[in-house]
PQR file of N, CA, C, O and H, with PARSE charges and radii, in Angstrom:
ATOM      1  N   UNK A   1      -5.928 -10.722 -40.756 -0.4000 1.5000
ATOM      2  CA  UNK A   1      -4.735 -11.089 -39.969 -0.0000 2.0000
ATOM      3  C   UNK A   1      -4.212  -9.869 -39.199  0.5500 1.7000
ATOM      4  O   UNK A   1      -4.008 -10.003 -37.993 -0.5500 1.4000
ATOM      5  N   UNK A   2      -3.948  -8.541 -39.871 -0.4000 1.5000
ATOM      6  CA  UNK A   2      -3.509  -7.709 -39.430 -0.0000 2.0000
ATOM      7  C   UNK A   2      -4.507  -7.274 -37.997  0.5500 1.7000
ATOM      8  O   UNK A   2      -3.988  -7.048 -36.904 -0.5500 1.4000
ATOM      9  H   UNK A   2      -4.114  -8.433 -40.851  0.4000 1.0000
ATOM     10  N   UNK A   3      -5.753  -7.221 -38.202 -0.4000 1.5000
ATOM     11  CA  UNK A   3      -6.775  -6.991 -37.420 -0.0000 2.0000
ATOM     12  C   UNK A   3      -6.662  -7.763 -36.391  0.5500 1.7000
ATOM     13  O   UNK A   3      -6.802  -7.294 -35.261 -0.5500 1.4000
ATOM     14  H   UNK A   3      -6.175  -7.404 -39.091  0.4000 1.0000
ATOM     15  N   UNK A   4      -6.375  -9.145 -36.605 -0.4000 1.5000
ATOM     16  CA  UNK A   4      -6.404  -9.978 -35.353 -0.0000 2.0000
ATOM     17  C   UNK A   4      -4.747  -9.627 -34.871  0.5500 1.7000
ATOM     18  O   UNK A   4      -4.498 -10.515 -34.056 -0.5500 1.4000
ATOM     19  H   UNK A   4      -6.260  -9.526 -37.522  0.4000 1.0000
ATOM     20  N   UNK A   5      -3.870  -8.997 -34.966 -0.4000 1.5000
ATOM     21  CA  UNK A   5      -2.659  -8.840 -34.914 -0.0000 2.0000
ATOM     22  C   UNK A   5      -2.947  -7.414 -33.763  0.5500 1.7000
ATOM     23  O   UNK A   5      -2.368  -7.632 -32.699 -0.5500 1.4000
ATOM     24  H   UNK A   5      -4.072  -8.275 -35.628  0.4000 1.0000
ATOM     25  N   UNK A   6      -3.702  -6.054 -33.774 -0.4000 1.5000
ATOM     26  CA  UNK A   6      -4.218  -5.503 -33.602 -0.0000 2.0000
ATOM     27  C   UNK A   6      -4.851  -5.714 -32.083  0.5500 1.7000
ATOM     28  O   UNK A   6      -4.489  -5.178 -31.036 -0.5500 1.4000
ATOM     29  H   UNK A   6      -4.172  -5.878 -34.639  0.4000 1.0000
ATOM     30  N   UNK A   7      -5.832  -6.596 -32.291 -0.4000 1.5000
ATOM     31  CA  UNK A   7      -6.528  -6.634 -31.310 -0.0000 2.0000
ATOM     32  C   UNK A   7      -6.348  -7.302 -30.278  0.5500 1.7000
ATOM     33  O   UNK A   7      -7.070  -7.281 -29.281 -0.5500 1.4000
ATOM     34  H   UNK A   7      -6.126  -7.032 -33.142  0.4000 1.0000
ATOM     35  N   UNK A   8      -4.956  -8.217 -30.509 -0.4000 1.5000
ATOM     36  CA  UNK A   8      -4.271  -8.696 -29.610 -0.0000 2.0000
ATOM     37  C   UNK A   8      -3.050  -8.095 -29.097  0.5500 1.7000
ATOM     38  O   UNK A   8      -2.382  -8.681 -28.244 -0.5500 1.4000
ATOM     39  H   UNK A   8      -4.369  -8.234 -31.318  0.4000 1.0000
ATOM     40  N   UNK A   9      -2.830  -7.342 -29.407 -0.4000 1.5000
ATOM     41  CA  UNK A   9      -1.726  -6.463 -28.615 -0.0000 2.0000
ATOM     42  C   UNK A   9      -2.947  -5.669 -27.790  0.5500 1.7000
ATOM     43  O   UNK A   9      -2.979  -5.823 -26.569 -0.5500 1.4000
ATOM     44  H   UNK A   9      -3.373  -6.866 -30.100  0.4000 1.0000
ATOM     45  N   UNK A  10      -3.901  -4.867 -28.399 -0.4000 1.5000
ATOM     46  CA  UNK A  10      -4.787  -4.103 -27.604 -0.0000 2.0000
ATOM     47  C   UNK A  10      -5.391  -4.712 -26.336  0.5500 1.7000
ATOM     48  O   UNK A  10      -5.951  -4.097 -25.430 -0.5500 1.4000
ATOM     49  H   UNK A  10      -3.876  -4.742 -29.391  0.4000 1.0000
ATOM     50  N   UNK A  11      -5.126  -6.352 -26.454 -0.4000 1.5000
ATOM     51  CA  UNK A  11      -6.040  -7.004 -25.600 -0.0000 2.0000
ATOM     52  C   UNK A  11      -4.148  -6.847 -24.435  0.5500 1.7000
ATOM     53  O   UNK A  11      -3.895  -6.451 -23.297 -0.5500 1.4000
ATOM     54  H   UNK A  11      -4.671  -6.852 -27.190  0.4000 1.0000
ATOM     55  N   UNK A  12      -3.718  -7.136 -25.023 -0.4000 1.5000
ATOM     56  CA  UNK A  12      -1.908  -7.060 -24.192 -0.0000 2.0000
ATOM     57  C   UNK A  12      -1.920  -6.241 -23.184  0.5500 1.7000
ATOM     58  O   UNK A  12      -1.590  -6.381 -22.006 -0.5500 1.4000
ATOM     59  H   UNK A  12      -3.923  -7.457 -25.948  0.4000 1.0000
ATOM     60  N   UNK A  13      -2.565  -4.894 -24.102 -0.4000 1.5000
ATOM     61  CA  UNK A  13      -1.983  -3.735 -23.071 -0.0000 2.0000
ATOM     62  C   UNK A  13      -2.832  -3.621 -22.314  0.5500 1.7000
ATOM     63  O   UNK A  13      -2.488  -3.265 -21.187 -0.5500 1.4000
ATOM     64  H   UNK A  13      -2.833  -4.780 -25.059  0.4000 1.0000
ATOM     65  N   UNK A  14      -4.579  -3.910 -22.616 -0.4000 1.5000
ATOM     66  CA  UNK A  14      -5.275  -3.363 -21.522 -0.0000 2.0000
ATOM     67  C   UNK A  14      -5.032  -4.616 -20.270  0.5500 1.7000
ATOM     68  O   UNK A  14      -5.463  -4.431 -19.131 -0.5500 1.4000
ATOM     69  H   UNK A  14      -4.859  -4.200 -23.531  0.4000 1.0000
ATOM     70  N   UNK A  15      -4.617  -5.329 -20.487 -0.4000 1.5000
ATOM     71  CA  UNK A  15      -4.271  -6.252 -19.466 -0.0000 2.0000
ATOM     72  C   UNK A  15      -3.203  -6.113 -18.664  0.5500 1.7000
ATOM     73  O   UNK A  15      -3.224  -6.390 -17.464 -0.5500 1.4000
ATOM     74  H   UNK A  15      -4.267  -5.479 -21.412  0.4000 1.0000
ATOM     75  N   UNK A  16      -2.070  -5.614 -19.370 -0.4000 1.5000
ATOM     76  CA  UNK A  16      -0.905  -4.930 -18.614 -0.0000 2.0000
ATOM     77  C   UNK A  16      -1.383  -3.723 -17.858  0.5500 1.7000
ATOM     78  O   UNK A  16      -0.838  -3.471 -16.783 -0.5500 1.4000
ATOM     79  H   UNK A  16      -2.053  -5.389 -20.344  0.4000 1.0000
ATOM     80  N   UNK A  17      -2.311  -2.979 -18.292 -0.4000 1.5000
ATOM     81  CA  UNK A  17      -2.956  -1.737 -17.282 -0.0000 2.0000
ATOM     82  C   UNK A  17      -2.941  -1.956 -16.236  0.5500 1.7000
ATOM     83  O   UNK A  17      -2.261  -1.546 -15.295 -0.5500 1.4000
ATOM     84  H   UNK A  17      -2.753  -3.185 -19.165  0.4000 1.0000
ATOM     85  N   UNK A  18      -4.026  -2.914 -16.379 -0.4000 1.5000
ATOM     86  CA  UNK A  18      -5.358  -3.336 -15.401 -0.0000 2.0000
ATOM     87  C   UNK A  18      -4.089  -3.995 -14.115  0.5500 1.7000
ATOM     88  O   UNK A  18      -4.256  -3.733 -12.924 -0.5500 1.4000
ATOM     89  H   UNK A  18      -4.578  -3.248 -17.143  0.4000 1.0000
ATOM     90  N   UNK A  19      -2.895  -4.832 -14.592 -0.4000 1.5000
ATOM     91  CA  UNK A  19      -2.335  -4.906 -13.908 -0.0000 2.0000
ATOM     92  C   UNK A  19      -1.743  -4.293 -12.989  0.5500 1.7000
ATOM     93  O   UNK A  19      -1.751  -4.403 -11.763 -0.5500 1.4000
ATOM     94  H   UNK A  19      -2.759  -5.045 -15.559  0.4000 1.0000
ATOM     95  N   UNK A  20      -0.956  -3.290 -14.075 -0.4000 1.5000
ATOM     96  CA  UNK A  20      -0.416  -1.938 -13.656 -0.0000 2.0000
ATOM     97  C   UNK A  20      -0.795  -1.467 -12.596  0.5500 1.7000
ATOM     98  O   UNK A  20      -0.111  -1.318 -11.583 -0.5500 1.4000
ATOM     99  H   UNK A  20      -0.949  -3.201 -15.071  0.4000 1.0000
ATOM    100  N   UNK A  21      -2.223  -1.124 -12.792 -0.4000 1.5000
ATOM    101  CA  UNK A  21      -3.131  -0.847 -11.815 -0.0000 2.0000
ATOM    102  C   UNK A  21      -3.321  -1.172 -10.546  0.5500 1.7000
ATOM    103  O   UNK A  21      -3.180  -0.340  -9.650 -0.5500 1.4000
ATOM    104  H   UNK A  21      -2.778  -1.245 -13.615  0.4000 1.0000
ATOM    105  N   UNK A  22      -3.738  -2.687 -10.278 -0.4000 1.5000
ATOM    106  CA  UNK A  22      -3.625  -3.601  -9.344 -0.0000 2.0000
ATOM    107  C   UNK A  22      -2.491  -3.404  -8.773  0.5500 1.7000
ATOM    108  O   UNK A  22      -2.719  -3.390  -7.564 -0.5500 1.4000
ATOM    109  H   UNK A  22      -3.853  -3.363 -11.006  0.4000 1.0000
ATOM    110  N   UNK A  23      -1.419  -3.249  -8.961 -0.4000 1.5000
ATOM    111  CA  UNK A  23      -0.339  -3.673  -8.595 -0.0000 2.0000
ATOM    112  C   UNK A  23      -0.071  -2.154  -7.470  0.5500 1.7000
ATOM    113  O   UNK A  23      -0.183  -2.154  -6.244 -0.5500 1.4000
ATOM    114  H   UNK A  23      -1.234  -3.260  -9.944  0.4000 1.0000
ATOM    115  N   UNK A  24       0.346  -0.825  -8.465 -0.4000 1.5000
ATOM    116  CA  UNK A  24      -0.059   0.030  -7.809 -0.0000 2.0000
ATOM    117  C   UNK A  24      -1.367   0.116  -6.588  0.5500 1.7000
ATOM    118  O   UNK A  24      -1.117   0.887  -5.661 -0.5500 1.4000
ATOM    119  H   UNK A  24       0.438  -0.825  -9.461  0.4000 1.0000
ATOM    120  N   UNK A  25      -2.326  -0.399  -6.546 -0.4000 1.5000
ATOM    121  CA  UNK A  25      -3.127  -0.132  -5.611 -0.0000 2.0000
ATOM    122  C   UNK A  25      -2.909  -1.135  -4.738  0.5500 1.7000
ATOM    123  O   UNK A  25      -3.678  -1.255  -3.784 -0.5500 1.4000
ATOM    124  H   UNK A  25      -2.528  -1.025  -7.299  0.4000 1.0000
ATOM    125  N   UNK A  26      -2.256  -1.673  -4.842 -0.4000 1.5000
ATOM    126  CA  UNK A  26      -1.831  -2.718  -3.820 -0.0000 2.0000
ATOM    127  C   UNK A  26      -0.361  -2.339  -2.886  0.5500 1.7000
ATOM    128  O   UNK A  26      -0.201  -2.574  -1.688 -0.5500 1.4000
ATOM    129  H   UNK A  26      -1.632  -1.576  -5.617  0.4000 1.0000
ATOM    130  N   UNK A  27       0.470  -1.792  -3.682 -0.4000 1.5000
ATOM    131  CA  UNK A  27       1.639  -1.255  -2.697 -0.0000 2.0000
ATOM    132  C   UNK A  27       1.128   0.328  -2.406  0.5500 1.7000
ATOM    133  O   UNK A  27       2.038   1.091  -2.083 -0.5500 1.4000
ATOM    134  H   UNK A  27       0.340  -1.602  -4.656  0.4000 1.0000
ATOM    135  N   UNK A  28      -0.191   0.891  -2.483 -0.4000 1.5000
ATOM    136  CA  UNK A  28      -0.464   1.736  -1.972 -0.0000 2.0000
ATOM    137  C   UNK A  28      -1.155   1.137  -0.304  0.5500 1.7000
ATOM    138  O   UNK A  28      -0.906   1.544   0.831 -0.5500 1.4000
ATOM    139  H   UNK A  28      -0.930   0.271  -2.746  0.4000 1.0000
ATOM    140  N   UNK A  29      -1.912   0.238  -0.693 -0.4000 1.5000
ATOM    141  CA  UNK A  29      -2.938  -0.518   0.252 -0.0000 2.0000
ATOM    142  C   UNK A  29      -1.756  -1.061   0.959  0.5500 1.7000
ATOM    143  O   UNK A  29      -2.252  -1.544   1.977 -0.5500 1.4000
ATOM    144  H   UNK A  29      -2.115  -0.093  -1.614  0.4000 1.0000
ATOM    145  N   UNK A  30      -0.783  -1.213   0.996 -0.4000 1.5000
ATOM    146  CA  UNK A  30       0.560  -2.056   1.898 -0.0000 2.0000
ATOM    147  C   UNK A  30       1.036  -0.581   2.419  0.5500 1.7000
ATOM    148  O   UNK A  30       1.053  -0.708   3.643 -0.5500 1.4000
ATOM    149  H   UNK A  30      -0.380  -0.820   0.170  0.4000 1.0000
ATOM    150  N   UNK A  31       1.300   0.313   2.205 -0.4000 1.5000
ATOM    151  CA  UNK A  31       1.755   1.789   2.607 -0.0000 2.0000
ATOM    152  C   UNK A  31       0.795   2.157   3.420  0.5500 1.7000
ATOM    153  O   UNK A  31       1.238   2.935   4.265 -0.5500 1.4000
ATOM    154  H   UNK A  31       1.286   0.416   1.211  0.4000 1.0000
ATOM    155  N   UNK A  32      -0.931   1.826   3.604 -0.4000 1.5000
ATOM    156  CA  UNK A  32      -1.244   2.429   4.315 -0.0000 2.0000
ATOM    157  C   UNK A  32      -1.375   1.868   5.655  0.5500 1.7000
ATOM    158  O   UNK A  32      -1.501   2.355   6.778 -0.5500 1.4000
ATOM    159  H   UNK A  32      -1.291   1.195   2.918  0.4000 1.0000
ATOM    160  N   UNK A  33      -1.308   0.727   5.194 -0.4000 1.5000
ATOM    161  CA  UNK A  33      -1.034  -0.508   6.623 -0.0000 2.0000
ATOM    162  C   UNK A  33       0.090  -0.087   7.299  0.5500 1.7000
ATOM    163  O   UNK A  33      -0.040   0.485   8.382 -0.5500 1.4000
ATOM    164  H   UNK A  33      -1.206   0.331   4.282  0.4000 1.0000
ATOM    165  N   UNK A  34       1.405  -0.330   6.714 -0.4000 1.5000
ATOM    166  CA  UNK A  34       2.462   0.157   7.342 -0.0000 2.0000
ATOM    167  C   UNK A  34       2.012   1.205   8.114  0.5500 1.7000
ATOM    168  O   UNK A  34       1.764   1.023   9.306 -0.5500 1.4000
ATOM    169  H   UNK A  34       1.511  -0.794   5.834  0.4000 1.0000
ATOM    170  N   UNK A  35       1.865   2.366   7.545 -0.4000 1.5000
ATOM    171  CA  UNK A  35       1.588   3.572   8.024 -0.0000 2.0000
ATOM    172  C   UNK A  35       0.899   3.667   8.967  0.5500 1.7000
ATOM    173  O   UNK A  35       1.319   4.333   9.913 -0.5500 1.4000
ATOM    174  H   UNK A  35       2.067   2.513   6.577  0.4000 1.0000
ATOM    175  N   UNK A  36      -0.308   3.081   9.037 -0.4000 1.5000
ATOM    176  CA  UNK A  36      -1.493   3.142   9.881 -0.0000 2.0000
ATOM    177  C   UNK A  36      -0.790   2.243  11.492  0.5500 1.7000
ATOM    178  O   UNK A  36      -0.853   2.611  12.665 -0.5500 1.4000
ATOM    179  H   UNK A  36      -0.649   2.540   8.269  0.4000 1.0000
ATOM    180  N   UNK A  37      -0.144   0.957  10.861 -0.4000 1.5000
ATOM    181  CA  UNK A  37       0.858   0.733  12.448 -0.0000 2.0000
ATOM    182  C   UNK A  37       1.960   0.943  12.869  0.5500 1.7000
ATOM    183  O   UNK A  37       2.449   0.443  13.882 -0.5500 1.4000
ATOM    184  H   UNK A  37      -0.093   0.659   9.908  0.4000 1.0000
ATOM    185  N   UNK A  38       2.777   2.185  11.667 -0.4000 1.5000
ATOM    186  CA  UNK A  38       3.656   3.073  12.502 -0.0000 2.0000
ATOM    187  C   UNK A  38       3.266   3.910  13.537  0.5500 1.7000
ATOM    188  O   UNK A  38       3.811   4.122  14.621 -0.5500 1.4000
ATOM    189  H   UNK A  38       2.379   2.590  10.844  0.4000 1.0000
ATOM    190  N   UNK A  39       1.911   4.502  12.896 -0.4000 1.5000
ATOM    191  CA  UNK A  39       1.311   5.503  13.949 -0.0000 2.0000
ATOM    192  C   UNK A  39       0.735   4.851  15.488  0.5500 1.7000
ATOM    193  O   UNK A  39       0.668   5.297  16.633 -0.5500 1.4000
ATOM    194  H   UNK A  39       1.468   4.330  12.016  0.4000 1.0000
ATOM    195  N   UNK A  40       0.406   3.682  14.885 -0.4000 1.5000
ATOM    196  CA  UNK A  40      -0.435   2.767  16.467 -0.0000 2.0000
ATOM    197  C   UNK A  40       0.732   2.465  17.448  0.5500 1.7000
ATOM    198  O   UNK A  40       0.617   2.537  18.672 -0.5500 1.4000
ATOM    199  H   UNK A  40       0.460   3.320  13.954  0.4000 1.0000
ATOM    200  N   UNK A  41       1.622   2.194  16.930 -0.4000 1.5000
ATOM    201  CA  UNK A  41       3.205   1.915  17.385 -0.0000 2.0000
ATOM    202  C   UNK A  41       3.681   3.070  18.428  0.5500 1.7000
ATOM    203  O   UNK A  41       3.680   2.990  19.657 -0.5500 1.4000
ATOM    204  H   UNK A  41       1.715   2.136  15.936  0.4000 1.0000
ATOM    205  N   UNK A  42       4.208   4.488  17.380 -0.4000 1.5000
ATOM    206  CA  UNK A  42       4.287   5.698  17.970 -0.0000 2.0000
ATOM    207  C   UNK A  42       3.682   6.105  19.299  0.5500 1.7000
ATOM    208  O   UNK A  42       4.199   6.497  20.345 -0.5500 1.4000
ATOM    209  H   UNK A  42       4.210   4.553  16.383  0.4000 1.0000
ATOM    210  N   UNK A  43       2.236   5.859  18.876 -0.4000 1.5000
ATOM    211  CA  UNK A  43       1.221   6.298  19.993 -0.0000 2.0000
ATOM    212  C   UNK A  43       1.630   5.485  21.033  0.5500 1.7000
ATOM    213  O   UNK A  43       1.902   6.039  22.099 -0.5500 1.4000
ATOM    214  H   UNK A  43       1.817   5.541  18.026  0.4000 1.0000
ATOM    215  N   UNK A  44       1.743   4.126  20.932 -0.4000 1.5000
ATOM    216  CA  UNK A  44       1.621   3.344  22.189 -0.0000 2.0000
ATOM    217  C   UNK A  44       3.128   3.248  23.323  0.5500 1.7000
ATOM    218  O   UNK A  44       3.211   3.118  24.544 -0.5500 1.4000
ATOM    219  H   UNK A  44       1.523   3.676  20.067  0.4000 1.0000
ATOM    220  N   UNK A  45       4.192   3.386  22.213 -0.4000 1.5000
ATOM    221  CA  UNK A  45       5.422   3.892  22.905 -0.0000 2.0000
ATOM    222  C   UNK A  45       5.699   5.615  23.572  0.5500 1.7000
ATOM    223  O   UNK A  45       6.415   5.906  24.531 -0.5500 1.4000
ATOM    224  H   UNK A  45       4.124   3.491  21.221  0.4000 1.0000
ATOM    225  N   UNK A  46       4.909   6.523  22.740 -0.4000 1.5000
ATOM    226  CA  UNK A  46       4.505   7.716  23.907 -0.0000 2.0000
ATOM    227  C   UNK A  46       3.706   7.715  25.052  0.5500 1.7000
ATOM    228  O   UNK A  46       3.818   8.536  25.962 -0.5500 1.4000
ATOM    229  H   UNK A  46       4.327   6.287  21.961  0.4000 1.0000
ATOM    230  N   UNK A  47       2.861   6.755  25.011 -0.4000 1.5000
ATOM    231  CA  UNK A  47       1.836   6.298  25.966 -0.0000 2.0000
ATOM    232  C   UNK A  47       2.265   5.847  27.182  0.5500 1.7000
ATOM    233  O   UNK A  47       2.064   6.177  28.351 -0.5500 1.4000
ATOM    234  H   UNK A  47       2.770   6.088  24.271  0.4000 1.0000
ATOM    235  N   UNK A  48       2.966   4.933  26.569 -0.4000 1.5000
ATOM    236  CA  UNK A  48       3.922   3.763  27.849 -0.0000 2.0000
ATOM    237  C   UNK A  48       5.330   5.180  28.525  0.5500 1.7000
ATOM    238  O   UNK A  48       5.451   5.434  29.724 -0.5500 1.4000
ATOM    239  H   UNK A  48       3.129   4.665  25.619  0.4000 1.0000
ATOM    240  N   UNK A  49       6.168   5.849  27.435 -0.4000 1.5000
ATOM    241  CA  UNK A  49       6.701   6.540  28.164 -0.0000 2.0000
ATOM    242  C   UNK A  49       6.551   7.508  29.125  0.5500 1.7000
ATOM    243  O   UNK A  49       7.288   7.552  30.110 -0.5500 1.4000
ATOM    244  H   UNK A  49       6.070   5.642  26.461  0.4000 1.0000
ATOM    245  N   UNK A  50       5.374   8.539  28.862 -0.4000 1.5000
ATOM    246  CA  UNK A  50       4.891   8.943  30.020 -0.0000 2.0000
ATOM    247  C   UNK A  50       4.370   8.515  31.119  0.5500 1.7000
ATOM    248  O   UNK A  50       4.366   9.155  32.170 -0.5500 1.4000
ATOM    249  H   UNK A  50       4.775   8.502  28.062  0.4000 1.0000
ATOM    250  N   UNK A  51       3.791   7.163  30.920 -0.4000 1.5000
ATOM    251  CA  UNK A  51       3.123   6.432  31.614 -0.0000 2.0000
ATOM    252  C   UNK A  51       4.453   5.983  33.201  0.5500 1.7000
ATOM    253  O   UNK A  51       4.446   5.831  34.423 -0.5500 1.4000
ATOM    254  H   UNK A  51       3.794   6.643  30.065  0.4000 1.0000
ATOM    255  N   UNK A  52       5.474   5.953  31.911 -0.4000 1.5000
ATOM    256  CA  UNK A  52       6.454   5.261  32.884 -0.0000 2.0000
ATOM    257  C   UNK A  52       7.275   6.628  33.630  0.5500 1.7000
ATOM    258  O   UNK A  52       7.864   6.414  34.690 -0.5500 1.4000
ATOM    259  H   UNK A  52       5.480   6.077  30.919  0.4000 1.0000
ATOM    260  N   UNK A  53       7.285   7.804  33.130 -0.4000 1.5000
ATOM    261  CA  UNK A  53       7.747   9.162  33.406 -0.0000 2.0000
ATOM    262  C   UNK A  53       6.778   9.221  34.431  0.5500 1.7000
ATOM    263  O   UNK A  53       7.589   8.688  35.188 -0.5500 1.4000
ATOM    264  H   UNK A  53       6.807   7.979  32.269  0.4000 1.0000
ATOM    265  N   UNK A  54       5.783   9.378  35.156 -0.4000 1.5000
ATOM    266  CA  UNK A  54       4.756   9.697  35.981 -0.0000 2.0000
ATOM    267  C   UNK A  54       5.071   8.653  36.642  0.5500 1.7000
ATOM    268  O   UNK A  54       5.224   9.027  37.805 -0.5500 1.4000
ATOM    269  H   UNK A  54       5.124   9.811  34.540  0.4000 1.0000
ATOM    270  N   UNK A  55       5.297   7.301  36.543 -0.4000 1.5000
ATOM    271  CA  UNK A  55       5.662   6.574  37.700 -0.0000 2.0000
ATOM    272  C   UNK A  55       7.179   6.958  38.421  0.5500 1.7000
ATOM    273  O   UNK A  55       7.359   6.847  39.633 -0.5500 1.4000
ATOM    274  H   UNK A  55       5.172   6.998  35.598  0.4000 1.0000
ATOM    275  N   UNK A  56       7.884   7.272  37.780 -0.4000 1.5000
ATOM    276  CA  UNK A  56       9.632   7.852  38.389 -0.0000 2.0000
ATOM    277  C   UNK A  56       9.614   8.945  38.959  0.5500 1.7000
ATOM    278  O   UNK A  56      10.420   9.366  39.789 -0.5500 1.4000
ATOM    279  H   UNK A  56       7.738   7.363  36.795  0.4000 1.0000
ATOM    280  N   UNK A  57       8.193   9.726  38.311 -0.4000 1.5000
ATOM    281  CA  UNK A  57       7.964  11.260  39.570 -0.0000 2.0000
ATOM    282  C   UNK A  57       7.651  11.088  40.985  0.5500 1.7000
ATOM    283  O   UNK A  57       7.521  12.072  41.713 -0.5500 1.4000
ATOM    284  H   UNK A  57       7.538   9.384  37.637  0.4000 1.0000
TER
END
């Protein structure tokens, strides 16, 4: 009993890990998205502003 008492919490936690885990690599994988189209963003509004600065010259 104790054993099966045991091996079910052990089975608990590695499942809470694994979650843990997932979960973390997933609001990392959402951070880099963000990130990756803050920068596409950035770029394309410096782009357009000079773009539009060279037309007012």
């Amino acid at each position: 009993m104790a054993v099966a008492v045991v091996f079910g919490v052990a089975d608990a936690v590695r499942v809470g890990v694994r979650v843990a885990v997932a979960v973390v690599f997933g609001v990392c994988d959402g951070v880099d998205v963000v990130v990756g189209v803050g920068v596409v963003v950035v770029f394309a509004v410096s782009v357009a502003v000079s773009v539009v600065d060279d037309s007012w010259a």
